[in-house]
C-alpha positions in Angstrom: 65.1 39.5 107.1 65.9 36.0 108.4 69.0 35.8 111.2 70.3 33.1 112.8 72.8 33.1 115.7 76.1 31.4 115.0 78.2 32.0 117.9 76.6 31.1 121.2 77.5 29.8 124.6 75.3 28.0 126.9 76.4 26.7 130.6 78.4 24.0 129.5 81.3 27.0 128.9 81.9 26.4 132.7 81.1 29.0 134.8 81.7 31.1 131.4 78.5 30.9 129.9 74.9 31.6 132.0 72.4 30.6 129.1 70.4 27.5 129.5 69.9 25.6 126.2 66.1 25.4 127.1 65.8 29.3 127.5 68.1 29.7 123.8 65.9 27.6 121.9 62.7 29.3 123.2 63.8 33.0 122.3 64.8 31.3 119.1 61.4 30.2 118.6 59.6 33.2 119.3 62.1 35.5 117.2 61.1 32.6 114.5 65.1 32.2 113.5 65.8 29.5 111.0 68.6 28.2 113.4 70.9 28.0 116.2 74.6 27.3 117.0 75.9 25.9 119.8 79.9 27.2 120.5 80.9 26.6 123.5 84.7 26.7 124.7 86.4 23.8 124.0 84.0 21.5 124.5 81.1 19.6 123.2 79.8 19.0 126.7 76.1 20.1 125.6 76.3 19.2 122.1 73.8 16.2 122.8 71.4 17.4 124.9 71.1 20.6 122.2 70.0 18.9 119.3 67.7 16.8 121.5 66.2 19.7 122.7 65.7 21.0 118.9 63.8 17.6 118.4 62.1 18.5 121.4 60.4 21.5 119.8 59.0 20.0 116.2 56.6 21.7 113.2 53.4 19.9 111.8 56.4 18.0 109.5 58.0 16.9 112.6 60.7 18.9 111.9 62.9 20.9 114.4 61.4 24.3 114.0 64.8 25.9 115.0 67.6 24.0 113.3 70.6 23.1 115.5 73.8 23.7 114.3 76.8 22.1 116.0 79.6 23.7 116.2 82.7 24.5 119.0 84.9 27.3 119.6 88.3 26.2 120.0 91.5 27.1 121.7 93.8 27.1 119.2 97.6 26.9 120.0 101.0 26.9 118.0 101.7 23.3 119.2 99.1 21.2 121.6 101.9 19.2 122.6 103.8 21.8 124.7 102.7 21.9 128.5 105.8 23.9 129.4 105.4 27.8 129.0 107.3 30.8 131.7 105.7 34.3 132.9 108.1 35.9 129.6 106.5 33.2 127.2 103.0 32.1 128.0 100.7 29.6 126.0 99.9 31.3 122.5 96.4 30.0 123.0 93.4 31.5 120.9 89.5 31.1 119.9 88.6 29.8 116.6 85.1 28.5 115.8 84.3 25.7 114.0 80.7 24.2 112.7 79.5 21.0 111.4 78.1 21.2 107.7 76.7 17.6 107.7 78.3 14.1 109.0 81.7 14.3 108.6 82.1 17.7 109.8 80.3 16.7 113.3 83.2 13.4 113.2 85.5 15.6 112.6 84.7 18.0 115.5 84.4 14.9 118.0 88.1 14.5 116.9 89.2 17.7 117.3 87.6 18.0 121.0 88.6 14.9 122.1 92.4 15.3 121.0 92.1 19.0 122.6 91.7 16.9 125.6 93.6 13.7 125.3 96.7 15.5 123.5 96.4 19.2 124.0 95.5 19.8 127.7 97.2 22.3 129.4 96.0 24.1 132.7 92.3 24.0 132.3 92.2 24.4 128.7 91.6 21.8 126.0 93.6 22.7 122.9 94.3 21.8 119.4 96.8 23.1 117.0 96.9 24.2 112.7 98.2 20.3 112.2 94.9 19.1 113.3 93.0 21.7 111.8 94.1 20.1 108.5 94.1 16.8 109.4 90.3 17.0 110.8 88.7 20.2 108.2 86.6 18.0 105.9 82.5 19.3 107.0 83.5 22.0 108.7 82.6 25.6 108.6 85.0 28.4 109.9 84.9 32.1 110.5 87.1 34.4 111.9 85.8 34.3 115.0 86.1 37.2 117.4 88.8 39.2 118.9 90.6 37.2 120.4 90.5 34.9 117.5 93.9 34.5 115.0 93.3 36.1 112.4 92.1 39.6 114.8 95.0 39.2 117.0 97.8 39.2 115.0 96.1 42.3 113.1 96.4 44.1 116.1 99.8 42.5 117.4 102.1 42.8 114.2 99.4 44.7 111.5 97.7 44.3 108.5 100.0 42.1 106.5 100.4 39.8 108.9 97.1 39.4 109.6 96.4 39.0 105.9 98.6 36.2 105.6 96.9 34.3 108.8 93.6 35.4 106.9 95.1 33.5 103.7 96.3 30.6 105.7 92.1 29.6 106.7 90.7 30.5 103.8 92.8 27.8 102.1 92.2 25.2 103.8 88.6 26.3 104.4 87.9 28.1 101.1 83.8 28.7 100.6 83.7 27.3 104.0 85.2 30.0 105.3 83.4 33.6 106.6 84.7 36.6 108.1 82.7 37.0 111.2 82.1 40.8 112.4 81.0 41.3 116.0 80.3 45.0 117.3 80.0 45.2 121.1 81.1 48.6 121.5 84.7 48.3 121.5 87.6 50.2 119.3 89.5 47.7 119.0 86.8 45.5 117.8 85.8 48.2 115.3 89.5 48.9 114.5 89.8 44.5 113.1 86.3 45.0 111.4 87.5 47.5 109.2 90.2 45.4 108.2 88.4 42.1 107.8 86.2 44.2 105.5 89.1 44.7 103.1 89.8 41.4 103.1 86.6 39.9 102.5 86.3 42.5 99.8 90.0 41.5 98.0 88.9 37.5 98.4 85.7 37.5 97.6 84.8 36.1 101.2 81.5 35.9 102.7 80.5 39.0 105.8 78.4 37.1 108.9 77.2 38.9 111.6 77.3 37.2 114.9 76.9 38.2 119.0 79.2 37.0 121.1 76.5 35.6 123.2 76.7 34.2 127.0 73.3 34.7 128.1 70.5 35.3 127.2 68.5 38.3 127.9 70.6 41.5 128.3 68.6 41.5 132.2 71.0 39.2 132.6 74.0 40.3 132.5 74.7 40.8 136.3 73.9 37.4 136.8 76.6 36.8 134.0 79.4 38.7 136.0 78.3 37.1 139.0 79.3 33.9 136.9 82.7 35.2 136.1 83.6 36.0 139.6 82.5 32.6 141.0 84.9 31.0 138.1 87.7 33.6 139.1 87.3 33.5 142.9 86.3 37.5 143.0 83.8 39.3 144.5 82.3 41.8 142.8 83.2 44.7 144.8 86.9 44.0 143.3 87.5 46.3 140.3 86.7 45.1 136.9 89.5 45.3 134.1 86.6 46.4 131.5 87.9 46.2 128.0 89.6 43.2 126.2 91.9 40.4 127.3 92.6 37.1 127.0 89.5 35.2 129.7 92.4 33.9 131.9 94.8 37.2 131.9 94.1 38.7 135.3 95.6 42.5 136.1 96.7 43.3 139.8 94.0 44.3 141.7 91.7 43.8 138.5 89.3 41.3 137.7 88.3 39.5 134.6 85.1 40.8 133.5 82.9 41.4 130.0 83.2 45.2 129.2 79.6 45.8 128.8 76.3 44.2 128.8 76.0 43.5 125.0 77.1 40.0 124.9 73.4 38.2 125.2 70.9 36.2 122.8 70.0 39.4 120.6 66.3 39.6 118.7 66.7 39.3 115.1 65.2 42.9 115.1 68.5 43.8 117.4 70.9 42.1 115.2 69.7 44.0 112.0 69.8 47.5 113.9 73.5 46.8 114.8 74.2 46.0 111.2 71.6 48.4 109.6 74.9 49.6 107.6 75.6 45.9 106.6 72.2 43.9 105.6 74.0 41.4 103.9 76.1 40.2 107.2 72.4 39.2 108.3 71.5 37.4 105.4 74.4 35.8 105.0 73.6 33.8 108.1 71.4 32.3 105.8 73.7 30.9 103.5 75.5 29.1 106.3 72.4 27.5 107.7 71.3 26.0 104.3 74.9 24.6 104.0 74.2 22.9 107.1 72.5 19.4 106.9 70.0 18.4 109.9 71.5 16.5 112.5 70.4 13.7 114.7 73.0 12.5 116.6 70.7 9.6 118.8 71.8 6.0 117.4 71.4 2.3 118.0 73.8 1.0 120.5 76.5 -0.7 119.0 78.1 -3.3 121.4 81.9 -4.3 121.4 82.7 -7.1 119.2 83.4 -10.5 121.8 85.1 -12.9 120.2 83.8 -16.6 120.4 85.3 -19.6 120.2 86.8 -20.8 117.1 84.2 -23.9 116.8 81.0 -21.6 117.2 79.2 -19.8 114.1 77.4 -16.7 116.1 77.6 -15.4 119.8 73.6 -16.6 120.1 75.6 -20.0 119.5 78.5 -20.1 121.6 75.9 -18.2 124.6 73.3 -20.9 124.3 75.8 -23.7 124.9 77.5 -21.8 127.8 74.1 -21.4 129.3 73.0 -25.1 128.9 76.3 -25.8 130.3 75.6 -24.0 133.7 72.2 -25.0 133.5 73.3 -28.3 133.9 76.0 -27.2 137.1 73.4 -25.2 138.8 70.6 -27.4 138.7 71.7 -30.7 137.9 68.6 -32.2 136.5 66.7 -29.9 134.6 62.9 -29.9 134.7 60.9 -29.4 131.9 60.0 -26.0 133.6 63.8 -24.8 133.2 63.7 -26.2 130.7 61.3 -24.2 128.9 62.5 -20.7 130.3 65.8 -21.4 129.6 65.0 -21.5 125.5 62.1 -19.1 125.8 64.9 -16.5 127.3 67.7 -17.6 124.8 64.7 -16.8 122.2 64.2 -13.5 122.8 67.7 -12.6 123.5 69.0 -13.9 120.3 65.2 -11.9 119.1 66.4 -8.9 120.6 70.4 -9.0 119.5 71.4 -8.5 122.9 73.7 -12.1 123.0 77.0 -9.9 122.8 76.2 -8.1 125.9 75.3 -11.3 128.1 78.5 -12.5 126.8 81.2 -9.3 127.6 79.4 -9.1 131.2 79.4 -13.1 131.7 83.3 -12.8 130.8 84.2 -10.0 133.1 82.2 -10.9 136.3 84.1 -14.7 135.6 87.9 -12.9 135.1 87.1 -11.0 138.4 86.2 -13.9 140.3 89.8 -15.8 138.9 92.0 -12.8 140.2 89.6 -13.4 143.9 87.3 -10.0 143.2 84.4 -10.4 145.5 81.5 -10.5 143.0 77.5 -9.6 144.1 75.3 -12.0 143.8 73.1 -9.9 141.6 70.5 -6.8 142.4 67.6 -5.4 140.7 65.6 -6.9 137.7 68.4 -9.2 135.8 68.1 -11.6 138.8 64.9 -12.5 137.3 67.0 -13.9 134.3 67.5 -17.5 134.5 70.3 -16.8 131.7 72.4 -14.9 133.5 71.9 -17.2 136.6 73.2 -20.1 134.6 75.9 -18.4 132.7 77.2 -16.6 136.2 76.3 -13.5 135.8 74.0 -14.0 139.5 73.6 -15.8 142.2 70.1 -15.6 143.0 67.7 -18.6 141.2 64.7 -16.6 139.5 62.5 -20.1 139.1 63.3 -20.6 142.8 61.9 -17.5 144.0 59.9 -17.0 140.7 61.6 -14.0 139.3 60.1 -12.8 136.4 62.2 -12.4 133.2 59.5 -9.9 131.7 61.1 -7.2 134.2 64.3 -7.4 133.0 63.8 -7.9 129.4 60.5 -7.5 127.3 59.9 -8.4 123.7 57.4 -5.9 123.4 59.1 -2.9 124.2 63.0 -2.9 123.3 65.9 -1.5 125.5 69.0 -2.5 126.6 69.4 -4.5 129.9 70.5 -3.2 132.5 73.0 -5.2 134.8 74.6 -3.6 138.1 77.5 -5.4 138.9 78.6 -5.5 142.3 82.3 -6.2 143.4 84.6 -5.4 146.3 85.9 -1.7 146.9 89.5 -2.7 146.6 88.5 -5.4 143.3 86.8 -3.4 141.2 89.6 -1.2 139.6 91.3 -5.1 138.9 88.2 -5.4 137.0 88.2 -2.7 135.3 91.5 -3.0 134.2 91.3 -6.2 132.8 88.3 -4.6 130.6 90.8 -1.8 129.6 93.0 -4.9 128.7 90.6 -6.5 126.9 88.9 -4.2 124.4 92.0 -1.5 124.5 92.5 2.2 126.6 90.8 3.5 123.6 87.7 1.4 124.0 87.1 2.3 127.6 85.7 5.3 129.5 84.4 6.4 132.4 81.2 8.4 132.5 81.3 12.8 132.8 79.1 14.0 135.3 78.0 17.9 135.5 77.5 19.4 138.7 74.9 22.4 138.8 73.7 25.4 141.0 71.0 23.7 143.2 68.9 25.8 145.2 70.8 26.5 148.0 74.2 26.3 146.4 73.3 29.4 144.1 72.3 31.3 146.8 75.4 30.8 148.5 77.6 31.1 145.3 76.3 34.6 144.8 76.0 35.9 148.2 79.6 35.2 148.8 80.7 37.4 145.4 78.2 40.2 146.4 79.5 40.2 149.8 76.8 39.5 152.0 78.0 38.6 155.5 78.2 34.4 155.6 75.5 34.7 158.8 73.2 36.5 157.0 73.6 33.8 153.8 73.3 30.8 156.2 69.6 32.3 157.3 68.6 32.4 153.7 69.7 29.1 152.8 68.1 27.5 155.6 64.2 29.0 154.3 65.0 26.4 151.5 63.0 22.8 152.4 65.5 20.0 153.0 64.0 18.4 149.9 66.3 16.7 147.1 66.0 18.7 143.6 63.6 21.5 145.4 63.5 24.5 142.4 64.6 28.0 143.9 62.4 29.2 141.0 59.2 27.2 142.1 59.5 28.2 145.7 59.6 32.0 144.3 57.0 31.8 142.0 55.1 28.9 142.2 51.4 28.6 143.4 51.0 27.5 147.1 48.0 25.8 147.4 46.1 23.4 144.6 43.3 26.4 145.2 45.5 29.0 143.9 46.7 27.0 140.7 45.9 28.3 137.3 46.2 26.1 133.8 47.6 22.7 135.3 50.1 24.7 137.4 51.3 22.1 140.0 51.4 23.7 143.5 54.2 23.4 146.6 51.1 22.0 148.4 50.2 19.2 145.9 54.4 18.7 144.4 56.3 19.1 147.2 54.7 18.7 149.8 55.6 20.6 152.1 55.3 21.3 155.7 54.1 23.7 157.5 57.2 24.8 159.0 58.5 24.4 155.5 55.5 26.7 154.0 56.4 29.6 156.8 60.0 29.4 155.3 59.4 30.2 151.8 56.7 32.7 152.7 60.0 34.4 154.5 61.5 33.7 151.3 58.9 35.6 148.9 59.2 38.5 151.7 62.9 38.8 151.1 62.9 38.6 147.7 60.0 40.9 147.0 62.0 43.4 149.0 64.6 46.1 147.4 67.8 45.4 149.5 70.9 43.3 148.8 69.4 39.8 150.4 66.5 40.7 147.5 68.9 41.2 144.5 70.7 38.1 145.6 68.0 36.0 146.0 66.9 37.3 141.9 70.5 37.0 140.9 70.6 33.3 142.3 66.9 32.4 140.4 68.9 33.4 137.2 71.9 31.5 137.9 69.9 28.2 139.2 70.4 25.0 137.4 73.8 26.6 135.5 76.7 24.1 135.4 79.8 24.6 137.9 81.9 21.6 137.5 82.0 18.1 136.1 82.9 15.1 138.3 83.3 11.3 137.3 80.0 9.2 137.8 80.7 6.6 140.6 79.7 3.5 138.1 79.4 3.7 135.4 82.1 2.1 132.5 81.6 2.8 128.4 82.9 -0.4 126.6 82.8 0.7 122.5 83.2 -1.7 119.4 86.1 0.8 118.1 88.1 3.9 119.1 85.9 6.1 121.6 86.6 9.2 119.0 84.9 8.0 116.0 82.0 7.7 117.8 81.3 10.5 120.8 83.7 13.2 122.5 85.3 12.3 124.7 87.3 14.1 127.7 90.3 13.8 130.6 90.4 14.3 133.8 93.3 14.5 136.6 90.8 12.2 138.7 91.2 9.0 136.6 93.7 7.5 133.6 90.7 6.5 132.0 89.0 9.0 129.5 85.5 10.4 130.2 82.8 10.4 127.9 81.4 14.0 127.2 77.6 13.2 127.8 76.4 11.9 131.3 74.8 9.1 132.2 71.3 10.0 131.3 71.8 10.0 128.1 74.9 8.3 126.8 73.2 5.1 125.4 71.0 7.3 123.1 74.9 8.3 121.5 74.9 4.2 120.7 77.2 3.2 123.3 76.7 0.9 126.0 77.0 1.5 129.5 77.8 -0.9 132.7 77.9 0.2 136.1 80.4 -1.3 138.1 79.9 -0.6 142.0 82.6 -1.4 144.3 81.0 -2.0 147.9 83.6 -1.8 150.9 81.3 -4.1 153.0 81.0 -7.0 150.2 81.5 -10.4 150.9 81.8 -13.5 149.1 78.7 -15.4 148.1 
């Protein structure tokens, strides 16, 4: 029988979640399940790189061969609005999952995130309310989630009845979008709500899923997991663990937040059907939901912000062709057939290529800068080979001159969006980007997320600390790992040393990394410790786990999202205490593929005027 796992976390539940969406995806291949859901708390952080990954992984149809299903699980509040809450009456928050069916539901999810951030945040927790639940419910799927989900809670905080009218309350607005979810990790109280949801779904007529609450992914790694939890919570793990449920910020005296056993991983299909052998239709129903679901792909084609021309000009490939013939004429004065010739071979393929908007929006806000005395750059990297933007302002730097070739910065034959770094005075740049705020509207504009993960050395340190190994004795082991940017803790474990020793295209630290020799004698003191069976060993095993996961998101130092409309219609968006602006939920790597545009904005302290 068929599963598919509908309530998963990956890494992007910070520090909550110790699954990487690469490792997910491949058990889910092997175990040959139909699909996958991504749920992770609050956020949609790794929506984007999840369904690219499913695309990643394709059948002789060049079909995903494990579907992704998006989805989120919520914190859920009585009113998103309130920030002001007392020890006697905390924040009523809760879990509630939520899945996109097809289009609209994956909208309406990027609505409910982003307003959990921009009109919900509250401590660290992004959170929405019942009024946006049916505002935003259209495509959605919705269970009852797990225990410390609604409708479970108030069955075991004011009893059956009550909890049957908070059951009630979802399935009408969700109707046959709506499941009762069962979960059995062991726990009485767990087992205690499942007998009840049973009634219920019996007296509605409602749909039984079986689900795993899953943070990670093998059940090897749950250590690693609570290792996770004690970085997040500032513990060590020598601290006693309060063991059975609570809410995953409710800390005891003396007691630390941890899972209360090691069931909550990616379960085998096989797994799943032994914990419901009593149930076979909570497995199969799984099925039902992934059929409802229509396959997403949520890369697009950039869509620029609209720039308004000039009343008297038809099209922006108009009204940029005359602005450029215009400078053309101020920078070189008499134009030789040889600028000449560029100039309309580059206005050709520009207007070819569709890309007149964005010469235009950059043209305007490097000019607006320099009015309000921003020190402006006089151009880097390959748009100085554009005798466009040298004419229109956009650089400084003459590409016929110094024959600069066009070719680099934009080709006909292979299309992608230009790429302009603009550089402008430390102190000028925020001017500039508020008049771009002013300009397209708060709503328009966002800075770009940034995730920082567990390098190498980081990990190692991370989880020596919890497990309490003395900081000299964690310094040693850091310092076996090669000063080298991006160096894999994994590959220096396990990876072949020499080309000699490599097996089936296996790249070796000889030939990749290149190490040296006094680098080499480190890792070999590396492999010794780790092959050994005392606490520097297990931390150096736990750390290989935990490598890569994600800790903490920062603000990328550039980088400025300009969108034709309002940021949530498009991709989720975020907050963040370091910046008024709103942050876009996918990084930099990839946030053009989402359709959006990006422009990197450096401010340089040392700048001067060119």
């Amino acid at each position: 029988m068929k599963f598919s796992h509908l309530h998963v976390h990956t890494q992007y539940s910070l520090l909550d979640g110790a699954a990487s969406i690469k490792n997910l995806y491949k058990k889910a291949i092997k175990d040959g399940m139909p699909a996958l859901a991504i749920s992770d708390h609050g956020n949609m952080f790794g929506a984007f790189e999840f369904v690219k990954e499913a695309y990643n992984n394709v059948d002789e149809f060049g079909k995903p061969k494990v579907k992704p299903i998006v989805g989120c699980e919520f914190y859920i509040t009585q009113d998103r609005t309130r920030k002001t809450f007392s020890k006697e009456e905390k924040d009523p928050r809760h879990h509630q999952i939520l899945l996109a069916k097809n289009e609209q539901g994956y909208k309406n999810l990027v609505k409910l995130t982003s307003l959990g951030y921009i009109e919900g945040m509250y401590s660290k927790y992004p959170r929405i309310d019942k009024q946006l639940i049916h505002k935003y419910h259209e495509g959605l799927i919705a269970t009852t989630c797990c225990l410390g989900a609604l409708v479970p809670q108030t069955i075991l905080k004011s009893g059956e009845a009550e909890g049957e009218n908070e059951f009630k309350w979802w399935l009408n607005i969700f109707q046959d979008d709506y499941y009762v979810e069962l979960q059995r990790h062991g726990m009485a109280e767990q087992d205690k709500v499942n007998e009840i949801l049973l009634r219920f779904a019996k007296k509605y007529n409602v749909k039984v899923i079986a689900s795993n609450d899953s943070h990670y992914v093998d059940q090897s790694d749950f250590n690693a997991h609570d290792i996770l939890l004690c970085i997040n919570t500032g513990e060590k793990q020598s601290t006693p663990a309060l063991r059975e449920f609570s809410d995953d910020d409710v800390l005891t005296k003396n007691k630390r937040f941890a899972f209360p056993n090691d069931q909550f991983y990616f379960k085998t299909s096989e797994e799943m059907s032994k914990v419901f052998f009593d149930l076979p239709e909570a497995i199969d129903n799984t099925n039902e939901i992934v059929d409802k679901v229509e396959l997403l792909d949520l890369k697009k084609d950039i869509l620029l912000p609209h720039f308004v021309v000039p009343a008297n000009f038809k099209t922006q490939d108009e009204y940029l062709a005359s602005i450029t013939w215009a400078g053309a004429r101020e920078r070189y004065k008499i134009l030789t057939p040889e600028a000449e010739e560029r100039i309309q071979f580059e206005l050709g393929v520009i207007e070819k290529m569709g890309f007149a908007g964005y010469f235009l929006i950059v043209s305007d806000f490097i000019r607006a800068g320099r009015e309000i005395g921003v020190f402006v750059g006089p151009g880097r990297g390959s748009a100085a080979g554009s005798v466009v933007a040298y004419c229109i302002g956009i650089t400084n730097i003459d590409p016929i001159k110094y024959k600069l070739l066009f070719e680099r910065f934009l080709n006909p034959e292979r299309k992608s969006m230009p790429d302009i770094d603009t550089d402008f005075d430390d102190e000028g740049r925020q001017k500039v980007i508020d008049y771009v705020v002013q300009k397209y509207g708060k709503n328009q504009v966002a800075q770009i997320i940034t995730y920082g993960t567990m390098a190498a050395k980081s990990s190692i340190a991370d989880v020596a600390r919890v497990m309490d190994l003395p900081l000299a004795e964690s310094r040693a082991i850091t310092k076996l790992i090669p000063e080298k940017p991006g160096i894999s803790l994994k590959r220096l474990l396990k990876a072949p040393f020499t080309t000699k020793e490599a097996k089936d295209g296996e790249k070796s630290l000889e030939e990749k990394e290149q190490l040296s020799s006094e680098d080499f004698e480190g890792v070999k003191k590396l492999r010794e410790i780790y092959n050994g069976n005392d606490l520097q060993s297990k931390i150096l095993h736990e750390a290989e786990v935990l490598e890569g996961s994600v800790r903490n998101t920062g603000i990328h130092a550039a980088g400025i999202i300009i969108a034709p409309k309002d940021l949530t219609d498009l991709i989720p968006v975020a907050t963040s205490k370091e910046s008024d602006l709103w942050l876009t939920q996918i990084e930099g790597n990839t946030i053009e593929e989402a359709g959006v545009i990006k422009m990197d904005f450096l401010g340089l302290k040392t700048l001067s005027i060119l």
